[in-house]
C-alpha positions in Angstrom: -28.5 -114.5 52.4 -25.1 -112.9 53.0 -23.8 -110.0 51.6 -19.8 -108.8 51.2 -18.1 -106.6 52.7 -14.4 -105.1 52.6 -13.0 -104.1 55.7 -9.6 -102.6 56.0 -7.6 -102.8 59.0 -5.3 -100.3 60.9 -2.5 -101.8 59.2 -4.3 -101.5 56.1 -5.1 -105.0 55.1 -8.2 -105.5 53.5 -10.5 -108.3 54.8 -13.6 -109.1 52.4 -16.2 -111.0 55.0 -19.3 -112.1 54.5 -22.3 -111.5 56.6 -25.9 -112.6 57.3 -28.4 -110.2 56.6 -30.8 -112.7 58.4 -29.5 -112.6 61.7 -30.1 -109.1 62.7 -26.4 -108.0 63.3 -24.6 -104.8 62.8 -21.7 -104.0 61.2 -19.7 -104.1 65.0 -20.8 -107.7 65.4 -19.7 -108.9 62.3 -16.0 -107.3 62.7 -16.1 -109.0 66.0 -17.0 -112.3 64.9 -14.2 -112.4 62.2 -11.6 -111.0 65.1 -11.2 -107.9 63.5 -10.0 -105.2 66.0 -13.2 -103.7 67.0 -14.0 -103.0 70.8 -17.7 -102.3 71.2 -17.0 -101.4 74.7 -20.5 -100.3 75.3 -22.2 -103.2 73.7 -23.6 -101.5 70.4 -25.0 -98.7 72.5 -24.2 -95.8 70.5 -22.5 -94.9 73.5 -18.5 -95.2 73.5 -17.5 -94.6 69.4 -14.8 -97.9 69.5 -16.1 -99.5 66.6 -15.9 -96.0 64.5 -15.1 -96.7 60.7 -14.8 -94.8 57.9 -17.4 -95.3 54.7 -15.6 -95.4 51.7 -18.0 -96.8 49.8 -20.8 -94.6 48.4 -23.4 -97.2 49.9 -26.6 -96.2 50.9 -26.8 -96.4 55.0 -29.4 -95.9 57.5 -29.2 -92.0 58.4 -27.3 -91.1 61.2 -29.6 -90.8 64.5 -29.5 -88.3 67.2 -27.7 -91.0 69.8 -24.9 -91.7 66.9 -24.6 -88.0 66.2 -24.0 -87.4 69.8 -21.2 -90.3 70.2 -19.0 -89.1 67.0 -19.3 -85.0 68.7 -17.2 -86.5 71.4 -15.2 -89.2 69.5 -11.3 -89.0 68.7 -10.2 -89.1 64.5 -13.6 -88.3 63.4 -14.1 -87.4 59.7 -16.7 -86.7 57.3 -17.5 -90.2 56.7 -17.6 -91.4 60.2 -19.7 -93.9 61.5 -20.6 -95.9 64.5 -20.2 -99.8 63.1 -22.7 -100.7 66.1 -25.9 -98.1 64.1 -25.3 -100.0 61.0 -27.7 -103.2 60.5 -26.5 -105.2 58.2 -29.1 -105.6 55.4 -28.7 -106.8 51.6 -28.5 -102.8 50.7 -24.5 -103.6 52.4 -23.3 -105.4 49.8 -20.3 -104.2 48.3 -20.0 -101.8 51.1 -16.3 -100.3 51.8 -15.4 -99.3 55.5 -11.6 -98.2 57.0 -11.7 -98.9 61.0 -10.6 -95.5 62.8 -7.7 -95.1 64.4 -7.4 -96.9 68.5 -7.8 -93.9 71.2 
């Protein structure tokens, strides 16, 4: 099954994608895979905050762990709603979910 979700870009263009919640990605891979700018420099590591996004959505997500806390403490054009793309799994709880990518470094 795939669920929907609205992406908007740094220029502000929304992209509405669809991903499988059967394939064990996170929300990093799936920007990736539709060539949205996204780095995952670290590999979906918690460690290097280049697929940060903004939740604008009120979706339920997976609290934030101590590894993804750590990360945005460090990370450039953090905001309330920050989040690490790479900690979110994508799961059928996504649909509808709402995300702004954060600003490059």
């Amino acid at each position: 099954m795939d669920v929907n979700i609205h992406i908007k870009d740094r220029t502000g263009a929304i992209h509405t994608v669809q991903a499988p919640t059967d394939m064990a990605m996170n929300l990093m891979e799936v920007c990736k895979a539709y060539e949205l700018p996204v780095e995952g420099t670290c590999g979906g590591m918690a460690m290097c905050a280049s697929c940060q996004c903004y939740v604008l959505s009120d979706t339920a997500l997976p609290a934030i762990q101590d590894d993804e806390e750590a990360m945005l403490s460090e990370a450039f054009y953090v905001k309330e709603n920050s989040r690490l793309g790479c900690q979110i799994p994508i799961t059928v709880d996504l649909e509808g979910l709402e995300v702004e990518l954060a600003p490059e470094y």
